[in-house]
N, CA, C and O of each residue as an XYZ file, in Angstrom:
636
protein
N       1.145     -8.324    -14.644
C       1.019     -8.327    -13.193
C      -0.189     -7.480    -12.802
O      -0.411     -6.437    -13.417
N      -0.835     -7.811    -11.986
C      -1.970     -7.549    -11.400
C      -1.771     -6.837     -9.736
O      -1.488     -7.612     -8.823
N      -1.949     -5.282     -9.433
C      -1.474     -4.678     -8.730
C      -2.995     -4.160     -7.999
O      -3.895     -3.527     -8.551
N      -2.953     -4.512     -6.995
C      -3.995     -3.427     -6.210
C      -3.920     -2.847     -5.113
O      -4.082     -3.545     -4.112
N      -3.661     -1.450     -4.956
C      -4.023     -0.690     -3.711
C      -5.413     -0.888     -2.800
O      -6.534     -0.451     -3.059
N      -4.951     -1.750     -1.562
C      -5.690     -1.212     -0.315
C      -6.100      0.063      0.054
O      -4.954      0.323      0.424
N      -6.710      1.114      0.293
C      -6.180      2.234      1.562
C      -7.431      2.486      2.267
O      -8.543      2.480      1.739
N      -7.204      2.684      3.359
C      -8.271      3.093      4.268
C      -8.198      4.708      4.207
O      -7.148      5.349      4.222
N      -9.331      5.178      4.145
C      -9.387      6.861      3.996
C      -9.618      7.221      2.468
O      -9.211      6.508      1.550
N     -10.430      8.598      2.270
C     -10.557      8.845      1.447
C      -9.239     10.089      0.810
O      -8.306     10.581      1.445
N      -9.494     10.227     -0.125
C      -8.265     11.231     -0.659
C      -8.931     12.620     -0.881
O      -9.529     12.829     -1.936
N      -8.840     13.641      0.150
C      -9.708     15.008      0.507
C      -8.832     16.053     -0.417
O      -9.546     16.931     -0.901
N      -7.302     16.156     -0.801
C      -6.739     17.086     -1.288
C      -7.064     16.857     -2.830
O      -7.270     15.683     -3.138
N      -7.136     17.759     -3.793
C      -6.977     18.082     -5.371
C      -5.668     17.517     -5.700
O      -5.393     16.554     -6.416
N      -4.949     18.272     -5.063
C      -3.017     17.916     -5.384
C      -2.814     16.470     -5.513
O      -2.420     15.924     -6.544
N      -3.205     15.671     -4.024
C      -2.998     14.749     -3.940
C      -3.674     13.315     -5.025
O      -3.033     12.330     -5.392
N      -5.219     13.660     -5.348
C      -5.743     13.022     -6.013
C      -5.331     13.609     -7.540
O      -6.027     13.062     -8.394
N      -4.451     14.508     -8.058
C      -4.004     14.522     -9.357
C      -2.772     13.703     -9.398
O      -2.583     13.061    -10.431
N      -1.762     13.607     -8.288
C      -0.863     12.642     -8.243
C      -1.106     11.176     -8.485
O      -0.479     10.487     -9.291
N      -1.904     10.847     -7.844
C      -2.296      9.541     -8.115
C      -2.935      9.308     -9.505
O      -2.828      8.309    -10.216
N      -3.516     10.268     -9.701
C      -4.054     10.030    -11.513
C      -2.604     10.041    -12.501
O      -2.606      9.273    -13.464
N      -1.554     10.782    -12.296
C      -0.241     10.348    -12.980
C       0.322      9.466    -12.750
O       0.917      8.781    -13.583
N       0.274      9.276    -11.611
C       0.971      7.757    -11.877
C       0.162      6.679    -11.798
O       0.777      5.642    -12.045
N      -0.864      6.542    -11.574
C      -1.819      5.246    -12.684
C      -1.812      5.414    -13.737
O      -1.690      4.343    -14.331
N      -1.922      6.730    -14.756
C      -1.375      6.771    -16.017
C      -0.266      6.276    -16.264
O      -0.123      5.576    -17.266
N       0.631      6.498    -15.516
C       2.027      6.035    -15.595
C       2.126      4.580    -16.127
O       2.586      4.092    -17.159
N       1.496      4.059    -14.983
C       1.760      2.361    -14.500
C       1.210      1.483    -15.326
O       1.544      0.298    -15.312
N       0.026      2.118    -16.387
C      -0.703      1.403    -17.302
C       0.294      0.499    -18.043
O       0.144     -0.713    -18.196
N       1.326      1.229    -18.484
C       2.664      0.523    -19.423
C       2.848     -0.782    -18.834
O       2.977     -1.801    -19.512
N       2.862     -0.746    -17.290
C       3.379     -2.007    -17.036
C       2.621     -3.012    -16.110
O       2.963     -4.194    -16.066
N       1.747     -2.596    -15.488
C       0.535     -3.332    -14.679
C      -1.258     -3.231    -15.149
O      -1.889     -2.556    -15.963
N      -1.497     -3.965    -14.455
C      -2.739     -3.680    -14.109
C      -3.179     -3.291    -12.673
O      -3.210     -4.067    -11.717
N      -3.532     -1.905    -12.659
C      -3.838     -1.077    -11.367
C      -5.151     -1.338    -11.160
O      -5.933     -1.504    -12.096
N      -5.601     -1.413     -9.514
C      -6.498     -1.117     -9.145
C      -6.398     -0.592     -7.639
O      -5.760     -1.125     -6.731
N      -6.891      0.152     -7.597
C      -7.043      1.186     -5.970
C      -8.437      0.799     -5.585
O      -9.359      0.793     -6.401
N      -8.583      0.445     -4.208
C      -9.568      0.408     -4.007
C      -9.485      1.265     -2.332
O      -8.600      1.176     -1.481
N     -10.271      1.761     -2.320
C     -10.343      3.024     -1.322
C     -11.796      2.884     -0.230
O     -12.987      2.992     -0.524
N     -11.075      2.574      1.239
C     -12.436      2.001      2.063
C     -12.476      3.415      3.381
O     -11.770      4.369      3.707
N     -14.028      2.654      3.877
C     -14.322      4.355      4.263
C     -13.567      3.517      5.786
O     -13.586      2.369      6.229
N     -12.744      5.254      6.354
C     -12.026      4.845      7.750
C     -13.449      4.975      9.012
O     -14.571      5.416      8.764
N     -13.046      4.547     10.095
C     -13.929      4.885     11.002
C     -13.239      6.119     11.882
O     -12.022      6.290     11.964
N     -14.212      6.914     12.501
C     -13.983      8.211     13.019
C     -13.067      7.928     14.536
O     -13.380      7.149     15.437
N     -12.078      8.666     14.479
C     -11.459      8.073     16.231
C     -11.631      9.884     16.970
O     -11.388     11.025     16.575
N     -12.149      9.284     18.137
C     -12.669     10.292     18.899
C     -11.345     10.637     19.390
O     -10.238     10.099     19.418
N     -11.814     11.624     19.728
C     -10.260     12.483     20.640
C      -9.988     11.711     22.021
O     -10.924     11.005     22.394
N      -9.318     11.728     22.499
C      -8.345     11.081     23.759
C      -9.211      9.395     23.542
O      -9.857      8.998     24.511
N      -9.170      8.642     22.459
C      -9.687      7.130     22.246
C      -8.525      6.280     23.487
O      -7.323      6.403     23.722
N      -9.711      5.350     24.104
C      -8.661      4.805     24.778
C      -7.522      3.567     23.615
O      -7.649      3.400     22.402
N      -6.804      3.103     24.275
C      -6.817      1.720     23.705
C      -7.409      0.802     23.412
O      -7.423      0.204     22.335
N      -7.706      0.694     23.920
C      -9.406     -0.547     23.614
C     -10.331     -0.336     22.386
O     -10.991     -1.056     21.638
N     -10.041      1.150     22.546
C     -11.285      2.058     21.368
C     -10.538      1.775     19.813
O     -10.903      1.176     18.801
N      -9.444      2.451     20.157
C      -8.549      2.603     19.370
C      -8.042      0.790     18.257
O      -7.629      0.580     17.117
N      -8.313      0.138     19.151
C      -7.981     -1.192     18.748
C      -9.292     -1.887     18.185
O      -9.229     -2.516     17.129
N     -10.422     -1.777     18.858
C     -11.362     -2.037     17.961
C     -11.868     -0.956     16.718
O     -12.803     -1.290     15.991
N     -11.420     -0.100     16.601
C     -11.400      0.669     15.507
C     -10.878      0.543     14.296
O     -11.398      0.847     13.223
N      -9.425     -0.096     14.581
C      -8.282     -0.767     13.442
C      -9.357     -2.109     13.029
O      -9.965     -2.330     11.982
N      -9.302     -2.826     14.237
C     -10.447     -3.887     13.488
C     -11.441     -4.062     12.644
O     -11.714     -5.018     11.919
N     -12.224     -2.512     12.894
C     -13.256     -2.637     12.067
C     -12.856     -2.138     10.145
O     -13.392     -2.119      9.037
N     -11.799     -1.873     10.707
C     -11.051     -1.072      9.367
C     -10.623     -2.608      8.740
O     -10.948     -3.048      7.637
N      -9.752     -3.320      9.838
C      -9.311     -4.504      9.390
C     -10.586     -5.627      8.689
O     -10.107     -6.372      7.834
N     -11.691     -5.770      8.878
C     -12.623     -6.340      8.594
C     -12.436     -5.929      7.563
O     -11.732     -6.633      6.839
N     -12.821     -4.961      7.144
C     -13.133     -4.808      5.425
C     -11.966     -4.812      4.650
O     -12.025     -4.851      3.421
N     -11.199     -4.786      5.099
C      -9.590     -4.415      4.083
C      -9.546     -6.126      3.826
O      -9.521     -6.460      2.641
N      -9.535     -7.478      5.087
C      -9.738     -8.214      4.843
C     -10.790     -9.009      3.440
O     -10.392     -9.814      2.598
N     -12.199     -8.430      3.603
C     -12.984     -8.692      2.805
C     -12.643     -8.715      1.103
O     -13.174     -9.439      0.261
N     -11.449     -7.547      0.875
C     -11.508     -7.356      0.120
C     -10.394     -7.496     -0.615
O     -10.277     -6.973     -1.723
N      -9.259     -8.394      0.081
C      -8.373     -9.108     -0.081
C      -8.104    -10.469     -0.357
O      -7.952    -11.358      0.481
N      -8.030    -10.626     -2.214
C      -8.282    -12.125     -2.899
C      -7.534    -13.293     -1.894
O      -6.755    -12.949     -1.005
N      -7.854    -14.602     -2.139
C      -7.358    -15.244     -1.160
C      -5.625    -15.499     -1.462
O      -4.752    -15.493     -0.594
N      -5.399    -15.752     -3.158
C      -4.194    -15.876     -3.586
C      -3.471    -14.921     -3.757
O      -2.342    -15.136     -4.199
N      -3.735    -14.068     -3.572
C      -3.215    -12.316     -3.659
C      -1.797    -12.919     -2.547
O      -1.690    -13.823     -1.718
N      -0.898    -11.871     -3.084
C       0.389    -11.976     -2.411
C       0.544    -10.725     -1.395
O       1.357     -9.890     -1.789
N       0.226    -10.581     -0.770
C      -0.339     -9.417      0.301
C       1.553     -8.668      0.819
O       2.535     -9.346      1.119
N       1.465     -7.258      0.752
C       2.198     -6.446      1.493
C       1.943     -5.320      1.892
O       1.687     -4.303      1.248
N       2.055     -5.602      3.686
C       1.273     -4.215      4.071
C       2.376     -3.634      4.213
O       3.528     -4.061      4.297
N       1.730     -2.152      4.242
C       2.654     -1.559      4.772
C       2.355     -0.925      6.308
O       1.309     -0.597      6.869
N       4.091     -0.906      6.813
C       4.083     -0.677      7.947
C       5.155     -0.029      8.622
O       6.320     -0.253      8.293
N       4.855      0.763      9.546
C       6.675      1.164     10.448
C       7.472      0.374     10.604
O       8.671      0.597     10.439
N       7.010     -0.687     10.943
C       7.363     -1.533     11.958
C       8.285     -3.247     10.864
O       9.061     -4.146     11.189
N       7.521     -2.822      9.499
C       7.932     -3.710      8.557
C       9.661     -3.519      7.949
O      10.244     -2.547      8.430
N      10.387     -4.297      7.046
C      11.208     -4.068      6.392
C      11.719     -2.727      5.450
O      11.138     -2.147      4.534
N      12.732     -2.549      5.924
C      12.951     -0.562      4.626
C      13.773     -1.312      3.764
O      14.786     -1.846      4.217
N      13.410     -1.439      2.366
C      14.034     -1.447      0.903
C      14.441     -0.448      0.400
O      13.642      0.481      0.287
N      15.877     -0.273     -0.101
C      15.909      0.570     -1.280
C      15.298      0.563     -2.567
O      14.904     -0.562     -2.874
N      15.065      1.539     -3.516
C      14.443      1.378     -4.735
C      14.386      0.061     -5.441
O      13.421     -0.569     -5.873
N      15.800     -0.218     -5.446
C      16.424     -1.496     -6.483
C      15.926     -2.571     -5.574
O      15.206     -3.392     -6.141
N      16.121     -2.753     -4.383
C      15.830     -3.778     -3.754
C      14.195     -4.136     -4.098
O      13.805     -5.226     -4.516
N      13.356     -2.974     -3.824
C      11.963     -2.946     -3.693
C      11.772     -3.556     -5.259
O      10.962     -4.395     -5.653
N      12.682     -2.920     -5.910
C      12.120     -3.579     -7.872
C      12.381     -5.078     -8.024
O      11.779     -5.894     -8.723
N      13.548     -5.264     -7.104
C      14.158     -6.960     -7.014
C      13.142     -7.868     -6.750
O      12.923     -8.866     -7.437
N      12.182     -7.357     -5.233
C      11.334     -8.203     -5.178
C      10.109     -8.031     -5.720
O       9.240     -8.897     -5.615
N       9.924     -6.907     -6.346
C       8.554     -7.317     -7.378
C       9.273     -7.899     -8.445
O       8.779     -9.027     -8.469
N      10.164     -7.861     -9.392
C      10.848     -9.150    -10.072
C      10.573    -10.181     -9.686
O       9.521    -10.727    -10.017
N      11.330    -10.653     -8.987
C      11.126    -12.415     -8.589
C       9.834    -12.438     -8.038
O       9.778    -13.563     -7.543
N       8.440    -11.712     -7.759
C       7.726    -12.249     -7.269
C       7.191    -12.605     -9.118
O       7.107    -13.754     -9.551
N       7.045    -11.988     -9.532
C       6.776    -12.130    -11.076
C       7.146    -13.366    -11.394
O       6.378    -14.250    -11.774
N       8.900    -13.512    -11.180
C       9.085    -14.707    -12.174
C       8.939    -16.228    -11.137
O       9.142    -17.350    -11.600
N       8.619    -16.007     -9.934
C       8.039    -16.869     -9.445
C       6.316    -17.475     -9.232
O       5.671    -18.094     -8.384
N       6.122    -16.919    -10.432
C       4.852    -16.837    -11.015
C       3.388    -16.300    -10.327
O       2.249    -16.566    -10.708
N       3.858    -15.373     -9.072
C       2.875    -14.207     -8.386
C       2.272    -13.467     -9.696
O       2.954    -12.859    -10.521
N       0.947    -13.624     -9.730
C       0.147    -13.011    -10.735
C      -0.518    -11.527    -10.149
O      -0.949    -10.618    -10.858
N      -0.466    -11.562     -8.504
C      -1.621    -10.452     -7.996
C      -1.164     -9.845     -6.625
O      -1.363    -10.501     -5.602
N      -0.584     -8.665     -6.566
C      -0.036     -8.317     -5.648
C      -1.104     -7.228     -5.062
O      -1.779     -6.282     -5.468
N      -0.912     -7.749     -4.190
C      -2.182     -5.954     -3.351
C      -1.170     -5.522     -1.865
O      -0.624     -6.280     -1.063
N      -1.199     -4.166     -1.909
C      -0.910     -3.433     -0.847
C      -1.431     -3.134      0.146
O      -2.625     -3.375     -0.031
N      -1.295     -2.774      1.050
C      -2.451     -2.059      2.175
C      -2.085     -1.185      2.709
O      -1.287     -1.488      3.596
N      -2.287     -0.120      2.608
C      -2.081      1.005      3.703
C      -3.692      1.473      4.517
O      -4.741      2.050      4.229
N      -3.038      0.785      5.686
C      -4.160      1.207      7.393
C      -4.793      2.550      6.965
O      -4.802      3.005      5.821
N      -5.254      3.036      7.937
C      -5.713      4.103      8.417
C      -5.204      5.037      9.231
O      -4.001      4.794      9.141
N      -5.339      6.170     10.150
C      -4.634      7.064     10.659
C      -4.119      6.205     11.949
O      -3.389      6.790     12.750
N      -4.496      4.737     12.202
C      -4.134      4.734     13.673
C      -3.350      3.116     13.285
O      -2.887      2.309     14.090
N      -3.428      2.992     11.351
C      -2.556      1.460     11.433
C      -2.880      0.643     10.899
O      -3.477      1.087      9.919
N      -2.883     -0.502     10.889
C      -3.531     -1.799     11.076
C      -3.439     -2.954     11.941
O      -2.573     -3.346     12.723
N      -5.150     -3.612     11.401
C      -5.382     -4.646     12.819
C      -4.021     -5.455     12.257
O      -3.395     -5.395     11.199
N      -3.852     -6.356     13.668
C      -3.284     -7.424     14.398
C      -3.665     -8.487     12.897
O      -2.853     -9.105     12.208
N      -4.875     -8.423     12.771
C      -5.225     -9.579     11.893
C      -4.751     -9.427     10.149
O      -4.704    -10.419      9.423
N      -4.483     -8.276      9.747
C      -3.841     -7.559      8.493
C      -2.393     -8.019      8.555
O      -1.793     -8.679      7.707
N      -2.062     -7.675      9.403
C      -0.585     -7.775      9.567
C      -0.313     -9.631      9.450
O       0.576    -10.186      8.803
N      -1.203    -10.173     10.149
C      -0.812    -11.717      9.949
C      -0.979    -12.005      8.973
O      -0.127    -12.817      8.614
N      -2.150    -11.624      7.746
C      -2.671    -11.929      6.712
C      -1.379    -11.942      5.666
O      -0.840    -12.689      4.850
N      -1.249    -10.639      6.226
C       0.384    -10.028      4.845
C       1.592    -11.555      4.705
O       1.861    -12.446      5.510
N       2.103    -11.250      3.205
C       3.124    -12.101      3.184
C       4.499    -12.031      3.622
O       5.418    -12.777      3.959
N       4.095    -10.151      3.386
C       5.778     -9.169      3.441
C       5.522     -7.658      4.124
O       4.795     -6.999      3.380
N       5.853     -7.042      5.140
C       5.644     -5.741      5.741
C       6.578     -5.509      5.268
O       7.520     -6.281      5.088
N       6.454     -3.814      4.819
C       7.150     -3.109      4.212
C       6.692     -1.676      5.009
O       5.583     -1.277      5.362
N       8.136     -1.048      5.137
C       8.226      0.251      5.840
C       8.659      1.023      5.033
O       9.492      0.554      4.257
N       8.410      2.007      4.930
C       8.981      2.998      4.111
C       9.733      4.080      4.632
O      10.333      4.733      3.778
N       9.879      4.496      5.993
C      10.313      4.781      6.632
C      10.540      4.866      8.369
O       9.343      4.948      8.642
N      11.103      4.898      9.477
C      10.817      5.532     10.869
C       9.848      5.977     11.042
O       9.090      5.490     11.882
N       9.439      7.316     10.145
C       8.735      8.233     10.378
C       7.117      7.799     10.217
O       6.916      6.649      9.826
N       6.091      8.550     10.461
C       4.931      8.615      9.978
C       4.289      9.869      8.943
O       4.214     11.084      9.129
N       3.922      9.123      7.934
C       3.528      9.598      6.853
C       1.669      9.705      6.758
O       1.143      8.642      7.088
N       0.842     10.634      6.429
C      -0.263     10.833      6.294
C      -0.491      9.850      5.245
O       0.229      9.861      4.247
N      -1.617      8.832      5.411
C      -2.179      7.599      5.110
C      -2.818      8.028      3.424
O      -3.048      7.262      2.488
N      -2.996      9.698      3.509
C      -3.531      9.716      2.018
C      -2.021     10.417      0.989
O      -2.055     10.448     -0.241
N      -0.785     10.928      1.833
C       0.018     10.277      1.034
C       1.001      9.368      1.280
O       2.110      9.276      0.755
N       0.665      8.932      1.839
C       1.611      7.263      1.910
C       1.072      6.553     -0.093
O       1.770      6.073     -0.986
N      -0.104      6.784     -0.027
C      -0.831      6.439     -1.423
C       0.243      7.049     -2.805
O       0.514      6.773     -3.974
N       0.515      7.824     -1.968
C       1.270      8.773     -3.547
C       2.423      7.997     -3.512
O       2.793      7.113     -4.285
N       2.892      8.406     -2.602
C       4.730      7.533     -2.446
C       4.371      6.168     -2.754
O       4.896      5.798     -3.804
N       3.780      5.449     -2.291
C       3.587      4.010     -2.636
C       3.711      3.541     -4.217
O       4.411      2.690     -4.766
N       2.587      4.600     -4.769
C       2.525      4.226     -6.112
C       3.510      5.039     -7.069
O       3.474      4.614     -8.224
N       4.380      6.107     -6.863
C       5.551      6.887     -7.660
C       6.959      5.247     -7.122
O       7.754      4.839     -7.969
N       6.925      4.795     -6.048
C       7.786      3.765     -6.193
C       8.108      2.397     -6.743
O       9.078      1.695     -7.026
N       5.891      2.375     -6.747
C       6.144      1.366     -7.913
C       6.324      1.035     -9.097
O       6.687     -0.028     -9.602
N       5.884      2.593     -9.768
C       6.706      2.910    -10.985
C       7.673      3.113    -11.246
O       8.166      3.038    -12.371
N       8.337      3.519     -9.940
C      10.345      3.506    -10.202
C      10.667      2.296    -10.110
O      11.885      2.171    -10.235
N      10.065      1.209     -9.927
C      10.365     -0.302     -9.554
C      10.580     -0.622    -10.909
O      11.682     -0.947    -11.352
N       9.200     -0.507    -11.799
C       9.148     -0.895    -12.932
C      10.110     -0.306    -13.909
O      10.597     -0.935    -14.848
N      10.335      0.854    -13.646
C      11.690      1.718    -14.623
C      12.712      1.160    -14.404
O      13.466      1.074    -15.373
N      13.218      0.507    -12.989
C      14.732     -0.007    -12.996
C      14.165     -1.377    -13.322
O      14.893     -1.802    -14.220
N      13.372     -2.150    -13.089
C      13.380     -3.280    -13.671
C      13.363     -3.492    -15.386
O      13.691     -4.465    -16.065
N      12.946     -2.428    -15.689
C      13.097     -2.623    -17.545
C      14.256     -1.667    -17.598
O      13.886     -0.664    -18.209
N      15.449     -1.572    -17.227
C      16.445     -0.555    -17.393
C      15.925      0.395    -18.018
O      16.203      0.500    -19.212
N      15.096      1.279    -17.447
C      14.626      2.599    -18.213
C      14.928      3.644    -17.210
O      14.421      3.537    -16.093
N      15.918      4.928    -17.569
C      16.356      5.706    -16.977
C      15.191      6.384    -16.392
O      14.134      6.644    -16.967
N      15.524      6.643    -15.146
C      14.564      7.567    -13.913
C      15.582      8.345    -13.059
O      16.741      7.982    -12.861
N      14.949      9.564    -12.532
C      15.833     10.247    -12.099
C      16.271      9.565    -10.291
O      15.446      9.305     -9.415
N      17.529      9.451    -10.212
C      17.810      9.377     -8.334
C      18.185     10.122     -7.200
O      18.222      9.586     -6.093
Protein backbone atom coordinates (compact mmCIF):
# COMPACT_ATOMS: atom_id res chain seq x y z
CA UNK A 1 0.00 0.00 0.00
CA UNK A 2 1.04 3.26 -1.02
CA UNK A 3 0.42 6.02 1.73
CA UNK A 4 0.94 9.75 1.40
CA UNK A 5 0.68 12.62 3.73
CA UNK A 6 -0.72 15.96 2.52
CA UNK A 7 0.04 18.84 5.12
CA UNK A 8 -0.01 22.34 4.73
CA UNK A 9 2.65 24.02 7.12
CA UNK A 10 5.92 23.36 7.90
CA UNK A 11 7.02 21.31 11.06
CA UNK A 12 8.96 24.27 13.34
CA UNK A 13 9.30 21.99 16.66
CA UNK A 14 12.52 19.32 17.11
CA UNK A 15 10.05 17.11 19.29
CA UNK A 16 7.60 17.14 16.82
CA UNK A 17 9.75 16.44 13.70
CA UNK A 18 11.55 13.43 15.76
CA UNK A 19 8.04 11.95 16.13
CA UNK A 20 7.34 11.77 12.79
CA UNK A 21 10.79 10.27 11.98
CA UNK A 22 9.57 7.19 14.39
CA UNK A 23 6.90 6.51 13.06
CA UNK A 24 7.90 6.54 9.35
CA UNK A 25 10.48 4.25 10.67
CA UNK A 26 7.80 2.49 12.09
CA UNK A 27 5.50 2.23 9.02
CA UNK A 28 8.31 1.07 6.65
CA UNK A 29 7.20 -2.68 7.80
CA UNK A 30 4.04 -2.09 6.29
CA UNK A 31 3.63 0.82 3.68
CA UNK A 32 5.08 2.90 1.51
CA UNK A 33 5.25 6.49 3.12
CA UNK A 34 5.43 9.63 1.65
CA UNK A 35 4.84 13.15 3.37
CA UNK A 36 4.75 15.76 1.36
CA UNK A 37 4.77 19.13 3.17
CA UNK A 38 3.39 22.52 1.30
CA UNK A 39 4.26 26.04 2.21
CA UNK A 40 0.89 27.65 4.14
CA UNK A 41 -0.01 31.19 3.23
CA UNK A 42 0.34 33.91 6.00
CA UNK A 43 -3.30 34.97 7.53
CA UNK A 44 -3.20 38.43 8.76
CA UNK A 45 -4.71 39.22 12.03
CA UNK A 46 -8.53 40.11 12.19
CA UNK A 47 -8.65 38.32 8.12
CA UNK A 48 -11.99 38.93 6.97
CA UNK A 49 -13.90 36.06 5.50
CA UNK A 50 -13.36 36.62 2.15
CA UNK A 51 -9.55 36.79 3.04
CA UNK A 52 -9.67 33.96 4.97
CA UNK A 53 -11.44 31.88 2.20
CA UNK A 54 -9.30 32.81 -0.50
CA UNK A 55 -6.42 31.86 1.53
CA UNK A 56 -7.68 28.10 2.09
CA UNK A 57 -7.89 28.25 -1.70
CA UNK A 58 -4.69 29.09 -2.41
CA UNK A 59 -3.56 26.36 0.00
CA UNK A 60 -6.27 24.27 -1.75
CA UNK A 61 -4.64 24.82 -5.22
CA UNK A 62 -1.58 23.17 -4.45
CA UNK A 63 -2.69 20.36 -2.12
CA UNK A 64 -4.90 19.74 -5.25
CA UNK A 65 -1.87 19.76 -7.64
CA UNK A 66 -0.42 17.35 -5.84
CA UNK A 67 -3.02 14.90 -5.43
CA UNK A 68 -2.73 11.66 -7.97
CA UNK A 69 -5.89 11.44 -9.86
CA UNK A 70 -6.57 7.65 -8.65
CA UNK A 71 -5.41 8.27 -5.20
CA UNK A 72 -8.22 7.40 -2.75
CA UNK A 73 -8.28 10.75 -0.96
CA UNK A 74 -9.15 11.31 2.99
CA UNK A 75 -9.16 14.56 4.39
CA UNK A 76 -9.17 15.25 7.38
CA UNK A 77 -11.63 17.23 9.10
CA UNK A 78 -13.91 18.38 12.24
CA UNK A 79 -16.58 18.25 10.54
CA UNK A 80 -15.80 14.59 8.93
CA UNK A 81 -16.58 11.03 10.44
CA UNK A 82 -14.83 9.92 14.21
CA UNK A 83 -13.55 6.17 13.93
CA UNK A 84 -12.33 4.16 16.54
CA UNK A 85 -8.85 2.56 16.15
CA UNK A 86 -10.32 -0.83 14.89
CA UNK A 87 -12.79 0.82 12.84
CA UNK A 88 -10.09 3.24 11.26
CA UNK A 89 -7.83 -0.28 10.62
CA UNK A 90 -11.23 -1.87 9.12
CA UNK A 91 -11.28 0.65 6.56
CA UNK A 92 -7.77 0.75 5.53
CA UNK A 93 -8.33 -3.18 5.25
CA UNK A 94 -11.00 -3.30 2.85
CA UNK A 95 -9.70 -0.39 1.06
CA UNK A 96 -6.65 -2.77 0.40
CA UNK A 97 -8.59 -5.74 -0.39
CA UNK A 98 -10.72 -3.81 -2.61
CA UNK A 99 -7.78 -3.28 -4.53
CA UNK A 100 -7.00 0.70 -3.42
CA UNK A 101 -3.28 0.77 -4.17
CA UNK A 102 -2.72 4.71 -2.99
CA UNK A 103 -4.15 6.38 -0.21
CA UNK A 104 -3.18 10.11 0.57
CA UNK A 105 -4.34 12.21 3.49
CA UNK A 106 -4.67 15.84 3.86
CA UNK A 107 -4.40 17.86 6.63
CA UNK A 108 -5.39 21.89 5.78
CA UNK A 109 -3.71 24.50 7.27
CA UNK A 110 -4.37 26.65 10.41
CA UNK A 111 -7.71 27.91 8.98
CA UNK A 112 -8.80 24.22 7.13
CA UNK A 113 -9.55 23.36 3.91
CA UNK A 114 -10.90 24.74 0.61
CA UNK A 115 -14.50 23.88 -0.33
CA UNK A 116 -12.77 22.26 -3.34
CA UNK A 117 -10.48 19.59 -1.07
CA UNK A 118 -13.23 18.58 0.71
CA UNK A 119 -15.23 17.66 -2.59
CA UNK A 120 -12.15 16.10 -4.02
CA UNK A 121 -11.90 13.66 -0.79
CA UNK A 122 -13.49 10.19 -0.96
CA UNK A 123 -13.86 9.95 2.98
CA UNK A 124 -13.60 12.96 5.80
CA UNK A 125 -12.28 11.87 8.73
CA UNK A 126 -12.35 13.68 12.16
CA UNK A 127 -10.40 12.88 14.74
CA UNK A 128 -11.95 14.70 17.09
CA UNK A 129 -14.59 17.95 18.22
CA UNK A 130 -11.73 19.61 19.16
CA UNK A 131 -8.98 21.49 17.23
CA UNK A 132 -5.68 20.17 17.04
CA UNK A 133 -2.44 22.21 15.79
CA UNK A 134 -2.07 21.23 11.99
CA UNK A 135 1.73 20.30 12.75
CA UNK A 136 0.47 17.82 15.22
CA UNK A 137 -2.49 16.61 13.76
CA UNK A 138 0.71 15.08 11.49
CA UNK A 139 1.91 13.10 14.50
CA UNK A 140 -1.48 11.66 15.58
CA UNK A 141 -2.36 10.94 12.05
CA UNK A 142 0.60 8.91 11.42
CA UNK A 143 1.03 6.98 15.26
CA UNK A 144 -2.75 5.85 14.11
CA UNK A 145 -1.82 4.59 11.12
CA UNK A 146 0.54 2.45 12.54
CA UNK A 147 -1.88 1.29 15.19
CA UNK A 148 -4.13 0.48 12.15
CA UNK A 149 -1.53 -1.66 10.78
CA UNK A 150 -0.74 -3.45 14.30
CA UNK A 151 -4.44 -4.42 14.77
CA UNK A 152 -4.76 -5.33 11.29
CA UNK A 153 -1.81 -7.93 11.45
CA UNK A 154 -2.95 -8.92 15.09
CA UNK A 155 0.19 -7.50 16.54
CA UNK A 156 -0.16 -6.42 20.13
CA UNK A 157 -0.13 -2.47 20.75
CA UNK A 158 -0.77 -0.84 23.76
CA UNK A 159 -4.77 0.69 24.41
Amino acid sequence: MNITVVSVGKIKEKYLSDAILEYRKRLTRYCKLEIIELPDEQTPDKASEAMELQIKQKEGQRILKVVKEDAYVIALAIEGKKLSSEEFAGKLERLGVQGTSHIVFVIGGSLGLAPEVLKRADFLLSFSDMTFPHQLMRVILLEQIYRCYRIINHEPYHK
